[in-house]
C-alpha positions in Angstrom: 0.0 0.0 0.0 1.5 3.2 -1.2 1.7 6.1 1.6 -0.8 8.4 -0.1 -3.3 5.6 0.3 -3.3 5.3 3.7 -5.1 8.4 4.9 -7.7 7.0 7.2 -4.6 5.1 9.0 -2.8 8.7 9.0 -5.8 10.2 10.2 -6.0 8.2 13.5 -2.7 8.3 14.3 -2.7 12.5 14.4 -5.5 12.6 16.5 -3.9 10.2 18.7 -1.0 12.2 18.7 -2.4 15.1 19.6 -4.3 14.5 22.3 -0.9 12.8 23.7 0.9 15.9 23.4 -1.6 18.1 24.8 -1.5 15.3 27.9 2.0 15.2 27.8 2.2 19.0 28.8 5.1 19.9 27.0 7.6 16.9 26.2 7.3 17.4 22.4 6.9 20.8 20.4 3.4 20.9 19.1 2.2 23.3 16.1 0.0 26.2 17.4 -2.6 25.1 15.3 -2.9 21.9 16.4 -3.8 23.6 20.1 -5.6 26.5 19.5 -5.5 28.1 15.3 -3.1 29.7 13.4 -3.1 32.6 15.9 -2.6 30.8 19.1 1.1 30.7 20.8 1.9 26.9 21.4 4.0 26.4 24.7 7.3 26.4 22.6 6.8 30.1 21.5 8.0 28.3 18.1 6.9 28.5 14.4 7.3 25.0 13.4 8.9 25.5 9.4 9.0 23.0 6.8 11.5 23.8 4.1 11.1 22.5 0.6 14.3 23.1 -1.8 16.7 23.3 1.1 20.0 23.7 -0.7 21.7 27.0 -1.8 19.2 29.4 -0.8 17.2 27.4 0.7 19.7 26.3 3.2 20.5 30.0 3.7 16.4 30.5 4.0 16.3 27.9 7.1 19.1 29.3 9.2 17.7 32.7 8.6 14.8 31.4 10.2 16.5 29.6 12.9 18.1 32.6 13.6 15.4 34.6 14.2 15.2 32.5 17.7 11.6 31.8 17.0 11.5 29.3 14.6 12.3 25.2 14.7 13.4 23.9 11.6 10.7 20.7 11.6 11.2 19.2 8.0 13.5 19.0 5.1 12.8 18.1 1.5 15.0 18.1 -1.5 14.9 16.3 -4.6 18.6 16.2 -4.6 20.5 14.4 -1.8 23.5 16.0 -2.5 22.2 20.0 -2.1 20.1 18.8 1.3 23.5 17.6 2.8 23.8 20.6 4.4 20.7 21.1 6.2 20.5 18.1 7.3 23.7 18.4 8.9 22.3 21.7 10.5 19.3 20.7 11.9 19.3 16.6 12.5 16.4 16.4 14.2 14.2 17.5 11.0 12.7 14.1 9.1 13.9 14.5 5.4 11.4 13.8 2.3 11.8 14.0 -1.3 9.0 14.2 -2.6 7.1 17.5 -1.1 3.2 15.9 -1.6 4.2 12.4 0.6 5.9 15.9 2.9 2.4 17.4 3.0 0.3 14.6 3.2 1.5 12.9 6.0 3.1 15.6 8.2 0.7 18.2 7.8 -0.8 18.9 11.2 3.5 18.6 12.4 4.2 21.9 11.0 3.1 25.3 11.0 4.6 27.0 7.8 6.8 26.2 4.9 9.6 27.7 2.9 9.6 26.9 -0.8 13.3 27.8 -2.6 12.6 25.3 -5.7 13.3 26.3 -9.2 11.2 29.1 -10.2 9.0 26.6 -12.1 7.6 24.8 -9.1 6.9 27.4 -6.8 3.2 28.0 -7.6 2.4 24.2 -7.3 4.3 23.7 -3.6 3.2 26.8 -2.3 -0.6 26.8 -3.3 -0.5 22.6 -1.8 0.6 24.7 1.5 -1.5 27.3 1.5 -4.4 25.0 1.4 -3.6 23.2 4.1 -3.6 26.7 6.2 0.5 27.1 6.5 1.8 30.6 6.4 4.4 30.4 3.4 7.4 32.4 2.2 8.7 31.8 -1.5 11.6 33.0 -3.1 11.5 35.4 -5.8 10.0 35.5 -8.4 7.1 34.3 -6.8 6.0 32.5 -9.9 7.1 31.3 -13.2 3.6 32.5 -15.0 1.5 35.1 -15.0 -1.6 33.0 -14.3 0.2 31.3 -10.9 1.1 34.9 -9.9 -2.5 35.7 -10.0 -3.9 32.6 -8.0 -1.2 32.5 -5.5 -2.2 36.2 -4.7 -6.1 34.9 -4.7 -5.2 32.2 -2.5 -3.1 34.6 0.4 -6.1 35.7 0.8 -8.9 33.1 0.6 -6.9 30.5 3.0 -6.1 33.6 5.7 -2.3 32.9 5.9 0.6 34.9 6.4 2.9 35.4 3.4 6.3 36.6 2.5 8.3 36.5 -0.9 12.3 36.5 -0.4 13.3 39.8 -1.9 14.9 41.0 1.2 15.5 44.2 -0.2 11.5 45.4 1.3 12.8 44.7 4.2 15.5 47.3 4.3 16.2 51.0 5.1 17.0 52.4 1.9 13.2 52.1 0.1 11.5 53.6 2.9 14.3 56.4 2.8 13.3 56.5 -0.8 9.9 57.0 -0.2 10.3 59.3 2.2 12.1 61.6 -0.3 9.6 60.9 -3.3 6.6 62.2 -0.6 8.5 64.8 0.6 8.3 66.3 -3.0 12.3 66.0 -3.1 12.2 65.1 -7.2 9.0 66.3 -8.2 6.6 64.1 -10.6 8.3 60.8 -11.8 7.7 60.1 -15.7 10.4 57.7 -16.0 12.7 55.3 -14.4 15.5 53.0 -14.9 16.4 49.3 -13.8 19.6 47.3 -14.9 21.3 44.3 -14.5 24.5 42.5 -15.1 22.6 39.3 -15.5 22.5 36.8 -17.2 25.6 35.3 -15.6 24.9 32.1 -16.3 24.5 30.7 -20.3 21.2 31.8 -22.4 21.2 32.5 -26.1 22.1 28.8 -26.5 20.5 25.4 -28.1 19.7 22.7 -26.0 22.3 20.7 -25.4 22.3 17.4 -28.4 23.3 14.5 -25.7 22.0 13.5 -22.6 23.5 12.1 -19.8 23.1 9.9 -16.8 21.2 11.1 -14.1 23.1 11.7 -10.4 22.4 9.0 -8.4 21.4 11.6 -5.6 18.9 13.2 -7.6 15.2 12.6 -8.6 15.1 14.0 -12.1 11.3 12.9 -12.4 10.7 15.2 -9.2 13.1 18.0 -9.9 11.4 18.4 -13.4 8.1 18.8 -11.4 5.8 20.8 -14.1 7.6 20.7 -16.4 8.0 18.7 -19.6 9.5 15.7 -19.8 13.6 15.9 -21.1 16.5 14.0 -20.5 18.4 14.8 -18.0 21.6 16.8 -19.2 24.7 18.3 -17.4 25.3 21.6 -16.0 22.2 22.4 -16.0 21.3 21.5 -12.0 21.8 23.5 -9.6 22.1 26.8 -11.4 22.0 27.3 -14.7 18.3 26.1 -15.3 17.4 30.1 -14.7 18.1 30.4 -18.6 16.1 28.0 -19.9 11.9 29.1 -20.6 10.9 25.4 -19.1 12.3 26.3 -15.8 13.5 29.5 -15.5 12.8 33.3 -15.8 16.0 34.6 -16.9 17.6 38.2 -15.8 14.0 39.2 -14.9 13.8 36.6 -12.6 16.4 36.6 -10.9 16.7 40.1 -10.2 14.0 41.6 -11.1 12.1 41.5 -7.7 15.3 42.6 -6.1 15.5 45.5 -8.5 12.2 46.8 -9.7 10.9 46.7 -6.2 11.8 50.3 -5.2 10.8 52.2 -8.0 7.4 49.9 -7.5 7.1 51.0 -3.9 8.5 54.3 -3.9 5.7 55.2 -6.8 2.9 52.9 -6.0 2.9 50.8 -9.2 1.0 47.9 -9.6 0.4 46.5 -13.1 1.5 47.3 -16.6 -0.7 48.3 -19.0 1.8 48.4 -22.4 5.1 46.5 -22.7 8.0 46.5 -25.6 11.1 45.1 -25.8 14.2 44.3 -28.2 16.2 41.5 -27.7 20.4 40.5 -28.0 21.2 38.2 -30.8 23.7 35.2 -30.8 25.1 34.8 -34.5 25.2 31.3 -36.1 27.7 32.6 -38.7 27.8 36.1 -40.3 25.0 35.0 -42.2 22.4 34.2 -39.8 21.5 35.1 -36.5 20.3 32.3 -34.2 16.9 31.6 -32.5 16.7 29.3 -29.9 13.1 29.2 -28.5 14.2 27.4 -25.4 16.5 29.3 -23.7 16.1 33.3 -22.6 18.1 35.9 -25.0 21.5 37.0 -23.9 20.7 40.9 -23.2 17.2 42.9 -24.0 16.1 46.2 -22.8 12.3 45.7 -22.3 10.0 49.0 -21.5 6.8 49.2 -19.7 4.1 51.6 -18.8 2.1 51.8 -15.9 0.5 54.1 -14.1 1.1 55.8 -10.5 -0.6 55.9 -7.1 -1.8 59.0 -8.7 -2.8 58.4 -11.6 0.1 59.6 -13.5 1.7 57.7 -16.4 5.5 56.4 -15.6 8.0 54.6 -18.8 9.7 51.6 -17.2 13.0 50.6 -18.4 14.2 47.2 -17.8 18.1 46.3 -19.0 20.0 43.4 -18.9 23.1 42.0 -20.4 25.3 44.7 -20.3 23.0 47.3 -21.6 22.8 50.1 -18.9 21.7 54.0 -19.4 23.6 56.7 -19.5 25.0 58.4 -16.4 22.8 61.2 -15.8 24.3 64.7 -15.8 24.2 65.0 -11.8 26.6 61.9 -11.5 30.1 62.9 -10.9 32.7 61.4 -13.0 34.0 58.6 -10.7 30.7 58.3 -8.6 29.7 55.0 -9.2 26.4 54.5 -11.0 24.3 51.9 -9.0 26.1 49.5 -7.4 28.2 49.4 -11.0 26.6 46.3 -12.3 23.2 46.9 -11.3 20.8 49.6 -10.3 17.7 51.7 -10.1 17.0 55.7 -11.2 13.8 57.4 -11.1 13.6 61.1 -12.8 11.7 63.2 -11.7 10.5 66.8 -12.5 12.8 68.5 -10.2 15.6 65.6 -9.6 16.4 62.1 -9.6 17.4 59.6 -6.9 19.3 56.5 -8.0 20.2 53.2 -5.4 22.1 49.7 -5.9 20.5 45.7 -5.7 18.2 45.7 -3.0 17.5 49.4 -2.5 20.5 49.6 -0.8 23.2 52.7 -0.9 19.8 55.3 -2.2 21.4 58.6 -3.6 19.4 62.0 -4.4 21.3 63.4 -7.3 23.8 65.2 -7.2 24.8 63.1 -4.0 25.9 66.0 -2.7 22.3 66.6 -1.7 21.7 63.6 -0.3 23.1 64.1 3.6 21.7 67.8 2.9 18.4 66.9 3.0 16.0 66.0 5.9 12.4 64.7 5.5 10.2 63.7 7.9 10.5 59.6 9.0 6.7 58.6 7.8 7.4 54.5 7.4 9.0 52.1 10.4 11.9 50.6 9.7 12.0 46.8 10.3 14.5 46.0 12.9 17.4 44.2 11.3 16.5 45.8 7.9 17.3 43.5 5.1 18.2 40.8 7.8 15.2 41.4 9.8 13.0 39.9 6.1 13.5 36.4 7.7 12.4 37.8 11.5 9.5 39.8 10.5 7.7 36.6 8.8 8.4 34.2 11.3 6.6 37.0 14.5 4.1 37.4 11.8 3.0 33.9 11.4 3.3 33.5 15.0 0.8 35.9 15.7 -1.6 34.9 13.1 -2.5 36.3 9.8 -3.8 39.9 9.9 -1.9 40.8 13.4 1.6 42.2 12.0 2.7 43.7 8.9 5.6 42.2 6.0 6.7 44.1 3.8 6.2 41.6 0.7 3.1 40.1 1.0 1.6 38.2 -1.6 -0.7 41.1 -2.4 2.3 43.0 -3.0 4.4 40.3 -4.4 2.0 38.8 -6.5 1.7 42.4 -8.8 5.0 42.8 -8.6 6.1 39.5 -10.3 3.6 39.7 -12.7 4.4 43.1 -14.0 8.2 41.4 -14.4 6.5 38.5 -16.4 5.0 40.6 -18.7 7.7 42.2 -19.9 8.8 38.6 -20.2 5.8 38.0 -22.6 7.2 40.7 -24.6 10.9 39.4 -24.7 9.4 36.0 -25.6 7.1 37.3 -28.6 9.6 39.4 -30.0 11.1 36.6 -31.3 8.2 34.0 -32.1 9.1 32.0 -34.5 7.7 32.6 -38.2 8.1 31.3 -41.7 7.5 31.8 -45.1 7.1 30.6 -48.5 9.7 31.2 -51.3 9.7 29.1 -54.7 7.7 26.3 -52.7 10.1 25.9 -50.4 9.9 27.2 -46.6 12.3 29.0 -45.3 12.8 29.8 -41.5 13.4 34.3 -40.9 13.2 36.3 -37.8 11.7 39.7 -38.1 11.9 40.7 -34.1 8.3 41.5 -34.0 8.4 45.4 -33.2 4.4 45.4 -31.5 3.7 47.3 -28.5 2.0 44.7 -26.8 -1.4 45.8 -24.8 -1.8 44.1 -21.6 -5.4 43.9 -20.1 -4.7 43.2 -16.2 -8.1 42.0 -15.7 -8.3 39.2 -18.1 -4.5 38.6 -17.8 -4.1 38.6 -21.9 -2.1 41.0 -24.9 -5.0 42.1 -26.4 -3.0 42.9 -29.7 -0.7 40.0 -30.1 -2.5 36.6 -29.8 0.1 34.1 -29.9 2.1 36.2 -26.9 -1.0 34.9 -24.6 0.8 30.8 -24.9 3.1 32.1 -22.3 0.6 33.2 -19.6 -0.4 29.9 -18.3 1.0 26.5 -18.7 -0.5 23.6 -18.6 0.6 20.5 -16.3 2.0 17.2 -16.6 0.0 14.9 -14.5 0.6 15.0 -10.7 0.7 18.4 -10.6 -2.1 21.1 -10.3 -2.8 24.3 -8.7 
């Protein structure tokens, strides 16, 4: 009899279990919701966290939360033996799964919350399982890998009442509120247009799909890590990192940084969704002939623009870089002032003056940056003790107290709009270069005309409304096994 079967058995068991702990008055931990709902404070003053994807940044993740002295690391689960080595040196005591469902299934009233650091292609599917079971949930960015997941995940936040957090850390910190701050203080006037950039990709896109397989680790579970997606042979180099550049699994530059990034010009100026998007992409040259197109894999550079408009109405140009391609250094900047952080950045221009900061709102500038330690403002938002750091803390008190009792600053309401504006651009990057063909002499021949459409994006129906074949890209469908 397989495990999933075996509910009823399951079932008696945890209801034997808890009325044993409650008698046992404090020999084992026990989830708060087991003794009194997702608000109550169990006897351990601990949130109970289940972490699924617990290698690289998810084993980073865990301590974080272990650090925040409030939080018990209860369960692992990792598809790959060899990234969970780690954590499960950290914290022994946590039971290890592979498979997140069997996790869920039979542990579910063991743990109060889960942590999903997956690929950014199963993130909807393990955090919507939690959510329904009532566990507060923090995901790492991007939230999804669709629009459509974005969308329900934010739906669901809601609906199941639980406390949720994505993993740009950058909310957390000093430097947006200081922002803010400024922007409200009338320090730059009206913003029309702003400027995000990255150094990514730094890992290979532009590429075809590798021609040979290979044999799968022993240590991993390629069935599981694919997850949603569709079915390939498992290939080298492509686990643990490089999988960002690849459409299947990944989200590219956007992805990646784009949370981190775009976040403060989205705070600072209350954006929420796009309503026009445009891009043009790098090329990667077969021979001087012929440029290549590989459908699969994310471009090497594009510089993707997007319109929205304000918390007041007002229309703001969005301009997202990556690859190399930066803006110019506005006038303001002095000549060996670094631009940024160098490799990556944010500037919003306003009517009266610009302010500019670095990856995670850190380091924010009023231009010139002579003005910046000249200029006081009144202090309108709290600060999150620990800042960046305290991203980690200020989920775990939140969860502990019960959804709707304390603030984070990247809730899925916020979250959810904030990924989703950073996959539409992606729709854009992706139908700039659909593939087409023609007819010449009878035979067909293979071009690519890069597209130049300004695609219209209607938020409500979550579809281009002037580009059909852009709308493949905004929800995927599922192998079996998997839903949402």
């Amino acid at each position: 009899m397989k495990n999933y079967e075996k509910k009823n058995i399951r079932d008696s068991r945890r209801n034997f279990m808890k009325k044993s702990a409650i008698a046992a008055g404090g020999f084992m931990i026990v989830p708060r919701h087991v003794l009194g709902g997702p608000s109550f404070t169990a006897p351990s003053d601990k949130l109970l966290v289940a972490g699924i994807g617990v290698g690289g940044k998810g084993q980073s993740d865990l301590q974080s939360f272990y650090e925040s002295g409030k939080a018990e690391i209860a369960f692992l689960c990792d598809v790959d033996d060899r990234r969970a080595k780690a954590s499960r040196k950290n914290f022994p005591k946590a039971k290890y799964y592979k498979d997140y469902r069997e996790m869920l299934d039979k542990e579910a009233d063991n743990f109060d919350a889960v942590s999903v650091s997956t690929p950014d292609h199963n993130h909807a599917v393990q955090t919507m399982a939690a959510m329904e079971l009532g566990k507060h949930v923090y995901v790492q960015k991007p939230l999804t890998h669709d629009i459509y997941e974005a969308r329900k995940l934010t739906e669901a936040a809601s609906k199941y009442k639980v406390v949720t957090q994505m993993g740009n850390q950058g909310a957390s910190g000093d430097g947006v509120r200081l922002m803010k701050e400024w922007y409200d203080a009338g320090e730059i006037g009206e913003v029309e247009e702003v400027y995000v950039w990255t150094n990514r990709p730094v890992w290979p896109q532009g590429i075809p799909w590798p021609q040979s397989s290979s044999a799968v680790p022993a240590e991993l579970d390629w069935k599981l890590w694919l997850g949603t997606a569709p079915y390939k042979e498992y290939v080298d180099g492509l686990v643990p990192f490089n999988w960002r550049g690849w459409w299947d699994y990944g989200t590219g530059a956007l992805g990646d940084m784009g949370c981190h990034l775009i976040e403060p010009p989205f705070s600072v100026l209350g954006l929420k969704y796009p309503k026009e998007v445009e891009c043009s992409v790098g090329s990667v040259y077969v021979d001087e002939f012929q440029r290549g197109y590989f459908p699969e894999s994310c471009p090497p550079s594009s510089h993707v623009i997007m319109k929205f408009d304000d918390k007041n109405d007002k229309e703001v140009k969005l301009h997202w870089m990556d690859g190399g391609i930066k803006p110019m250094r506005p006038e303001e900047l002095g000549p060996d002032e670094t631009f940024g952080d160098g490799g990556n950045g944010a500037l919003i221009i306003g009517s009266k003056g610009k302010m500019m900061c670095g990856t995670y709102g850190l380091n924010p500038q009023l231009l010139p940056t002579t003005r910046t330690n000249n200029v006081s403002v009144p202090k309108k938002y709290e600060r999150v003790p620990g800042g960046m750091s305290g991203h980690y803390a200020q989920w775990v008190e939140a969860a502990i107290a019960g959804y709707g009792n304390k603030e984070v600053s990247s809730p899925f309401e916020i979250a959810g709009p904030l990924t989703e504006a950073l996959l539409v651009a992606n729709l854009a990057i992706r139908g700039y270069d659909i593939q087409k063909t023609r007819m010449n002499g009878g035979e067909e021949q293979v071009y690519y005309p890069g597209r130049d459409v300004k695609m219209l994006w209607d938020a409500n129906n979550m579809r281009v409304t002037n580009f059909e074949e852009a709308n493949q890209f905004v929800k995927r469908d599922y192998p079996e096994g998997f839903s949402l």
